[in-house]
C-alpha positions as CSV (number, residue, x, y, z in Angstrom):
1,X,14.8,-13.0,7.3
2,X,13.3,-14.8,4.1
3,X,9.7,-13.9,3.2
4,X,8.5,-16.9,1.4
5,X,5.7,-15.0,-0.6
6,X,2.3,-17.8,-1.6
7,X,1.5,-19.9,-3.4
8,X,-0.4,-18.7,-6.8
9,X,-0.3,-21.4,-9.0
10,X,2.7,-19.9,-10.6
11,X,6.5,-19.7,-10.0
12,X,6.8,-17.1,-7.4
13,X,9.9,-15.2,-6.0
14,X,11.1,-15.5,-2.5
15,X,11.8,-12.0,-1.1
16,X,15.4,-11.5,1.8
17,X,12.9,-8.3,3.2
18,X,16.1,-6.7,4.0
19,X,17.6,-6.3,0.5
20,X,13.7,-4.4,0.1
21,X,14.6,-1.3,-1.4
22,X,14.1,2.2,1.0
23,X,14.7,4.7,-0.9
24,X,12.0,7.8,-1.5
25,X,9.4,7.1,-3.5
26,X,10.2,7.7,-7.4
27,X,8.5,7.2,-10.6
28,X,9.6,6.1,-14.0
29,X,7.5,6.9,-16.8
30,X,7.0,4.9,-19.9
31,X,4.4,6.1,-22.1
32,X,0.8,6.5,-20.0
33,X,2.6,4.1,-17.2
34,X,4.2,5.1,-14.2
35,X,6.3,2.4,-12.5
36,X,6.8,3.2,-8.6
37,X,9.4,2.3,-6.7
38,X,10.9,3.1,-2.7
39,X,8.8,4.3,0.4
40,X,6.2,6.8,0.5
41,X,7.4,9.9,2.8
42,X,6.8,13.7,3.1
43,X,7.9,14.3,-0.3
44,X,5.6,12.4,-2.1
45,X,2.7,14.5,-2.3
46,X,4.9,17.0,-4.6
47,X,6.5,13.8,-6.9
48,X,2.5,13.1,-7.3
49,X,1.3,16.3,-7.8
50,X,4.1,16.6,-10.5
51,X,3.8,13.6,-11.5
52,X,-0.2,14.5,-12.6
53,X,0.7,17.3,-13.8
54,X,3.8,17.1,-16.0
55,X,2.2,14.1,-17.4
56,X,-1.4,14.0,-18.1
57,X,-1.0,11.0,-20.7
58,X,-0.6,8.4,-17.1
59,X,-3.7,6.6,-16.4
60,X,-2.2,4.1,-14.1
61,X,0.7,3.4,-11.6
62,X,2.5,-0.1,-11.3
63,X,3.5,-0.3,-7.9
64,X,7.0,-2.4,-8.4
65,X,8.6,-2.3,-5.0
66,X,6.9,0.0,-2.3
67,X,7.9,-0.9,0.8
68,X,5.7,1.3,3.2
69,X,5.7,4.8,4.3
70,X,6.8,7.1,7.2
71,X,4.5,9.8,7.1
72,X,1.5,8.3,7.8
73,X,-1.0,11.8,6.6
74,X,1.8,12.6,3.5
75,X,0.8,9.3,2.4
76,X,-2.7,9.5,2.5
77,X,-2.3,13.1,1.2
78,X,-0.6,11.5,-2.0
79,X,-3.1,8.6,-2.1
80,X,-6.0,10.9,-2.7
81,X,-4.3,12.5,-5.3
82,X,-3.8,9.2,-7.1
83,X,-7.8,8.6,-6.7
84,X,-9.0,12.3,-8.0
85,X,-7.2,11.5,-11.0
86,X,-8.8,8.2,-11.6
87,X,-5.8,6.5,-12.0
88,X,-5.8,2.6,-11.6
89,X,-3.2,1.3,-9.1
90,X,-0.9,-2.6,-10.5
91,X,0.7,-4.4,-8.3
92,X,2.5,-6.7,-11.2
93,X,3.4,-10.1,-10.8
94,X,6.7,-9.6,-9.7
95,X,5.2,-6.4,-7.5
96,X,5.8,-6.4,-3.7
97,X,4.1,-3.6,-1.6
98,X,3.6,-3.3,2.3
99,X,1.9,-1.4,4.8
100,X,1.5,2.4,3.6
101,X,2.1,0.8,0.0
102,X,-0.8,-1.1,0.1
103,X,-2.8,2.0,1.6
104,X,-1.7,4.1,-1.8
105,X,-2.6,1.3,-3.8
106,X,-6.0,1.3,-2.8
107,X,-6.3,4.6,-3.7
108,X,-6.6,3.4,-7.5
109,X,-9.9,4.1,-9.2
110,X,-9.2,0.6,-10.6
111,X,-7.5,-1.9,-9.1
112,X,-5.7,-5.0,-10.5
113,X,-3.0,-7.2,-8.4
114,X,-1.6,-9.8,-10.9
115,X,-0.9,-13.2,-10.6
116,X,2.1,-13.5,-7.5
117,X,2.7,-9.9,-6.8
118,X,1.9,-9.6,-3.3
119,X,0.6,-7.3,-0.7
120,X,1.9,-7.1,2.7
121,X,-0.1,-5.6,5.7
122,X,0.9,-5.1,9.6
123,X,-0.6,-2.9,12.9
124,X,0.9,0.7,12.7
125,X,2.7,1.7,15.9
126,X,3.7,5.4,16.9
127,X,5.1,6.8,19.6
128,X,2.9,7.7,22.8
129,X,3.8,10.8,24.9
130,X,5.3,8.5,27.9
131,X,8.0,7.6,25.6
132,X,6.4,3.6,25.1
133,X,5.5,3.1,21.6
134,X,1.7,2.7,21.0
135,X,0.7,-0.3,19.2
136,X,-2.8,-0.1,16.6
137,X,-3.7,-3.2,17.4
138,X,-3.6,-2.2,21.4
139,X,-5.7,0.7,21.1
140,X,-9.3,0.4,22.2
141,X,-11.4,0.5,18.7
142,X,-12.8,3.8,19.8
143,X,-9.8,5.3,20.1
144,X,-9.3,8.6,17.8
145,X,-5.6,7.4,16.4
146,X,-8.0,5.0,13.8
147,X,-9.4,7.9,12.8
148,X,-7.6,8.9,10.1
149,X,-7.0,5.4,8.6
150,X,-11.1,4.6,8.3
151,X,-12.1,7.7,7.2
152,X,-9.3,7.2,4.3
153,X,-10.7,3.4,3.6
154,X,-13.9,4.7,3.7
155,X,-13.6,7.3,1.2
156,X,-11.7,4.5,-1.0
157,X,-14.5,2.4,-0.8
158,X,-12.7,-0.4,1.4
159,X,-14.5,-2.0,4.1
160,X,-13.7,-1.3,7.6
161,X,-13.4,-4.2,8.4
162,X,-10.1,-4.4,5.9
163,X,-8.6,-1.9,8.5
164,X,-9.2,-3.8,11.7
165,X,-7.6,-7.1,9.7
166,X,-4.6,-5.4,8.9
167,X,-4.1,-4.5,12.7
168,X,-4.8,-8.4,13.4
169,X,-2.6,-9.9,10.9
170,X,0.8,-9.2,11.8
171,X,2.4,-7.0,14.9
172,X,4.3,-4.0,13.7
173,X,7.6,-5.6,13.1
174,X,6.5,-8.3,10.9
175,X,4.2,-8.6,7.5
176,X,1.7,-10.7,6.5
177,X,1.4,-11.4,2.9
178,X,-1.7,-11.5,1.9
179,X,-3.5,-14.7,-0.1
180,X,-5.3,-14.4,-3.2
181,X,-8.8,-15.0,-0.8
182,X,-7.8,-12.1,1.8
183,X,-7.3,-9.9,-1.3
184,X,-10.4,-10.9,-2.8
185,X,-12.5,-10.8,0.3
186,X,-11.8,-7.7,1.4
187,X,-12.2,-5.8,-2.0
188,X,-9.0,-4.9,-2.7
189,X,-8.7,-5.7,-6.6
190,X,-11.3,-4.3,-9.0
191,X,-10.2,-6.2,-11.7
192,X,-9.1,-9.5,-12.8
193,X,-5.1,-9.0,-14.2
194,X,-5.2,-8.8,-18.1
């Protein structure tokens, strides 16, 4: 399936979400820049907690391809690790992050999505004890499976209101890319790119 990803008033890339890469999360450092890259799962925690502490000169994260996550609470886990540090969160203009990557990214003390890199959001789903898989956007708004996602966005300082869009936006099995507006509106860059 192509992803064609906005128009930004610039030459953007089109994206085959297949050839996405899902591999474990890594970083690469280069000098107080850490570029990510693959999905957030239960080993990130420990690559970010080494990551702090093996290198105290990084004060911000590009986020270069980050797909998602699979571990819903190792990703959060990791995310507030990224924000007790005050590290700022990029997603560069050739940056694509969905789903859990967009979760970690808001973790950044600072914020700053440059112009065409591009933010993907979709309802989580899980599997419910009958065996049928439980949809977020299916679950009453009450129900205590959000918990965990809006007390996260809370202590981020994102509306709530960011949470219930991202269950709206696209079913499980599909992204929406988010425009320039949606990322303004709900809060989700600090800064203006540099």
């Amino acid at each position: 399936i192509l992803a064609v990803v906005g128009s930004c008033g610039h030459e953007c890339q089109r994206i085959h979400v297949e050839d996405l890469p899902y591999e474990a999360a890594t970083f690469e450092i280069e000098g107080e820049t850490a570029f990510m890259y693959g999905v957030i799962d239960h080993t990130t925690p420990g690559v970010v907690q080494a990551l702090v502490d093996e290198h105290p000169e990084i004060t911000r994260i590009v986020m270069v391809d980050v797909p998602g996550s699979d571990d819903d609470p190792a990703n959060l886990e990791a995310s507030r690790l990224v924000r007790e540090q005050g590290l700022t969160t990029v997603v560069p203009s050739n940056g694509v992050i969905a789903s859990g990557g967009v979760d970690f990214f808001t973790a950044g003390k600072y914020r700053v999505v440059e112009p065409c890199g591009k933010l993907g959001v979709h309802s989580w789903n899980e599997d419910g004890p009958d065996g049928r898989i439980i949809l977020g956007n299916e679950v009453s708004r009450d129900h205590h499976l959000h918990t965990m996602f809006l007390d996260f966005y809370r202590e981020m300082g994102i509306p709530e209101d960011f949470y219930w869009f991202t269950l709206e936006a696209a079913p499980s099995q599909r992204i929406h890319w988010m425009s320039d507006e949606e990322i303004v509106a709900y809060g989700l860059a600090t800064e203006a790119a540099q």
